[in-house]
N, C-alpha and C positions, 0 to 999 in steps of 0.2 A: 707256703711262706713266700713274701713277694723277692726275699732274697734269697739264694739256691745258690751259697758262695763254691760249693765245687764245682758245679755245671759253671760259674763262671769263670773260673780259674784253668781249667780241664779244655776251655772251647779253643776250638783251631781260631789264630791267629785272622783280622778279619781284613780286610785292604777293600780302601777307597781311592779312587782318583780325585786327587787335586789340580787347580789351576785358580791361577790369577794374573794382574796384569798393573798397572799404575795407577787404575783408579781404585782399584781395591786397600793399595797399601796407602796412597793420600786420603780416601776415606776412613781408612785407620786412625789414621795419624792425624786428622781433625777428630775426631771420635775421643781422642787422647789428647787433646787441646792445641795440638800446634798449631802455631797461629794466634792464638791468646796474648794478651800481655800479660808480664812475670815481673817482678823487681828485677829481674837482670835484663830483659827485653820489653823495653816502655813501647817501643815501635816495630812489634812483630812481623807485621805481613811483608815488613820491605828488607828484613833483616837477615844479613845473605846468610847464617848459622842456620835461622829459622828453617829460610826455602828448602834446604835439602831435608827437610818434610812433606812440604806443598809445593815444588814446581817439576815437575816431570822430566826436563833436561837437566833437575841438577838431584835427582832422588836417591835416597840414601835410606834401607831398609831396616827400621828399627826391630830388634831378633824378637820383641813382643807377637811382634806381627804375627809369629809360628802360630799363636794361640786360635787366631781366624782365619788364617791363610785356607781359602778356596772355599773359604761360606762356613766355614765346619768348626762350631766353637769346640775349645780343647774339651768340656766336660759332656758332650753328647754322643759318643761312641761307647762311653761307659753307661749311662743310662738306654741305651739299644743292645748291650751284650745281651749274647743267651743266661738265661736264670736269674736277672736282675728284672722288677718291673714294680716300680716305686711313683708314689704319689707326687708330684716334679713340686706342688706346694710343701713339700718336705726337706725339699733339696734345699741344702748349699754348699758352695765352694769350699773348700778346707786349706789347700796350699798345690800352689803351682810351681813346678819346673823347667824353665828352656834351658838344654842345653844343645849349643851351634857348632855346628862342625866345621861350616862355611861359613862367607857372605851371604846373607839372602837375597838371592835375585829379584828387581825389581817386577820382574814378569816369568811365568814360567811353571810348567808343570811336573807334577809327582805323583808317584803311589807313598801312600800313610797304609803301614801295617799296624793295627791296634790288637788289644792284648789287656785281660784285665791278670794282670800281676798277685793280687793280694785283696783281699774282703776280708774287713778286721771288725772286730765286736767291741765296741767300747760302752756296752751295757745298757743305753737307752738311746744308743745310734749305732749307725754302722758307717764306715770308712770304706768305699770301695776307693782303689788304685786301680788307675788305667795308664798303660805308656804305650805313645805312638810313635812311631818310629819315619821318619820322611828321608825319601830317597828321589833319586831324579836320576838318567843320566847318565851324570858324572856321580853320581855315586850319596853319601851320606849328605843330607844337609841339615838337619835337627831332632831333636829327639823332645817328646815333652812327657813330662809324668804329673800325672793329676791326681788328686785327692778329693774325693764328693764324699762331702758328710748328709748323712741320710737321714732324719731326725726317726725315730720311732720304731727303727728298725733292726735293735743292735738285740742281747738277749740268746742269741743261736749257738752261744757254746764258740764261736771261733778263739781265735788269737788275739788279744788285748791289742797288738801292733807296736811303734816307738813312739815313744812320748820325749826323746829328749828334747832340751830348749837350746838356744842360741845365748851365749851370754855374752853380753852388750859389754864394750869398754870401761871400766869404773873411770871416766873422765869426761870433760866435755865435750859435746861433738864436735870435729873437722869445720864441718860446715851445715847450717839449717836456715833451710829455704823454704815458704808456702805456695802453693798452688790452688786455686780459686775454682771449682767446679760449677761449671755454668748451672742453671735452673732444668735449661734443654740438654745436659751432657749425653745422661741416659737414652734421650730420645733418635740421637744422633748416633753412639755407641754402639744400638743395637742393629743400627742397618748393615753395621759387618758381620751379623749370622747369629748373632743370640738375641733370638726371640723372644723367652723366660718372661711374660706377662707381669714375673712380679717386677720387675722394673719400669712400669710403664702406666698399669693396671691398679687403681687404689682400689678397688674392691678384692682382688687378686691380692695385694698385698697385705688386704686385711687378714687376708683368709691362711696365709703364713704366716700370721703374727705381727706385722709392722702396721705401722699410724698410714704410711702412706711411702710409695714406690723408693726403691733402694737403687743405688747406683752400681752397676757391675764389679765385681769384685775383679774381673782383668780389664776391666776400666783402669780404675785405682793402680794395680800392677803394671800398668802402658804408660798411667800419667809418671808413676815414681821411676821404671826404668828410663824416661825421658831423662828426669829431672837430673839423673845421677850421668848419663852422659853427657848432657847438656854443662853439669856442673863440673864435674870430678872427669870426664873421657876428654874433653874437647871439641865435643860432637861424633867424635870417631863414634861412629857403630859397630865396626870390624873390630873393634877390641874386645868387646862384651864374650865371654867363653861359658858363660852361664850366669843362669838369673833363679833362683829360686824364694820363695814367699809362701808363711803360714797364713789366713785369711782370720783375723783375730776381734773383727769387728765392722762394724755397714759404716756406709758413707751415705747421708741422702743429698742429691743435687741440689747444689747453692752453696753448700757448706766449704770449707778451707781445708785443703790438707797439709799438715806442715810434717815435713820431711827431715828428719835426723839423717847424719853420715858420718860414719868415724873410716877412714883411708887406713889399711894396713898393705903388705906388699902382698900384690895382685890380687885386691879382694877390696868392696866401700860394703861396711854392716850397715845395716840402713833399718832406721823406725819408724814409722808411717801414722801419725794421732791426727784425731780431727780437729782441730782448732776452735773449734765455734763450741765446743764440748769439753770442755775442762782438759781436751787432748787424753780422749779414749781411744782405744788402741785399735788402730785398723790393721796396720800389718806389723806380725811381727816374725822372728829368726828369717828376715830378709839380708841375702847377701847376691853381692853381685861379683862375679870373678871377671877379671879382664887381663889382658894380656899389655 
């Protein structure tokens, strides 16, 4: 069986070296559109809020960044555990978590201790959970835990896992804003270390089912935690204390994404639809805690 959920639950803890530096996190950070204009920034590139995404003397490290920080997209330490070995046209994203302990430094390096946590059965897939864990140093700087849904793979008798939901404010949102996903976003995106052909690849994406290439699911996650400290933070970045996201539907490049937000204390719930689509749901039990 291509999944062996004890061997991978059971395996010694695995540690990688990380680094990066300023172009990595500004190539982030255009990967996720900064820089773009927005109904609230008609004249981006000069717009001093903007810069402290794209200018190096004034950069400011958005906590998404953990998810590519040092080339190493968050969902590929789970797909190389021992006793996992799945057809990667299988894969998708299911739900991501950063939570930051620090500031992320603009440059600088770590060990990432990975760990696959939990391999759940949900009957005609499988859920593996991976958490990395990043240190440097001075000590803790983030932690992420990911969710790979595995199509085809479930069946093995495990654990069903949690299924609860996020329920959304019976009210109107705070504030709802769109964001426009370039044609090239995906193409741009992937130069911070997710290579996943289906993003790029229309034969490739046939071959998982889509008409034609999908936009990264922490694409989508980078563009909306923008949006939310852009909107709701002030740009602080250093308030964001966690960001986590279920992946509930594609985005393909060109499309809109409009962003729901209801503000409660220390917390914006946020709903992620694509706009060009009757506003099908791309992210949802999305919350972001800040300080």
């Amino acid at each position: 069986m291509p999944i062996d959920a004890t061997k991978a639950t059971s395996a010694e803890p695995r540690t990688t070296e990380l680094a990066w530096d300023h172009k990595d996190v500004q190539l982030y950070h255009l990967g996720i559109g900064a820089g773009a204009a927005t109904p609230e920034k008609p004249h981006p590139a000069t717009d001093p809020d903007e810069l402290r995404y794209t200018l190096e003397s004034a950069l400011h490290v958005l906590p998404s960044f953990a998810t590519v920080a040092g080339g190493g997209m968050a969902l590929a330490g789970g797909l190389s555990a021992p006793g996992i070995e799945v057809d990667l046209a299988a894969v998708l994203h299911g739900g991501q978590t950063v939570t930051v302990h620090r500031a992320l430094p603009v440059s600088g390096r770590a060990t990432q201790t990975s760990s696959v946590p939990a391999v759940y059965d949900k009957g005609k897939a499988a859920v593996i959970g991976l958490r990395s864990e990043v240190a440097d140093d001075e000590g803790p700087l983030w932690t992420c835990d990911t969710q790979i849904f595995v199509r085809g793979e479930g069946g093995f008798g495990g654990e069903r896992g949690p299924s609860a939901r996020l329920e959304l404010p019976d009210r109107a949102p705070d504030l709802s804003t769109e964001r426009a996903i370039r044609p090239d976003q995906a193409l741009l995106y992937r130069l911070s270390g997710d290579w996943n052909p289906l993003h790029a690849d229309p034969e490739f994406a046939k071959l998982a089912g889509f008409d034609r290439p999908i936009l990264h699911g922490l694409c989508t996650y980078g563009v909306t935690l923008k949006a939310v400290v852009d909107t709701v933070l002030g740009g602080e970045v250093a308030r964001v204390r966690s960001y986590t996201t279920r992946f509930a539907g594609v985005v393909f490049p060109g499309e809109t994404l409009r962003i729901r937000q209801w503000q409660e204390p220390g917390r914006v719930l946020v709903s992620v639809t694509a706009a060009d689509r009757d506003d099908a749901p791309v992210l949802a039990d999305t919350v972001v805690e800040h300080s």
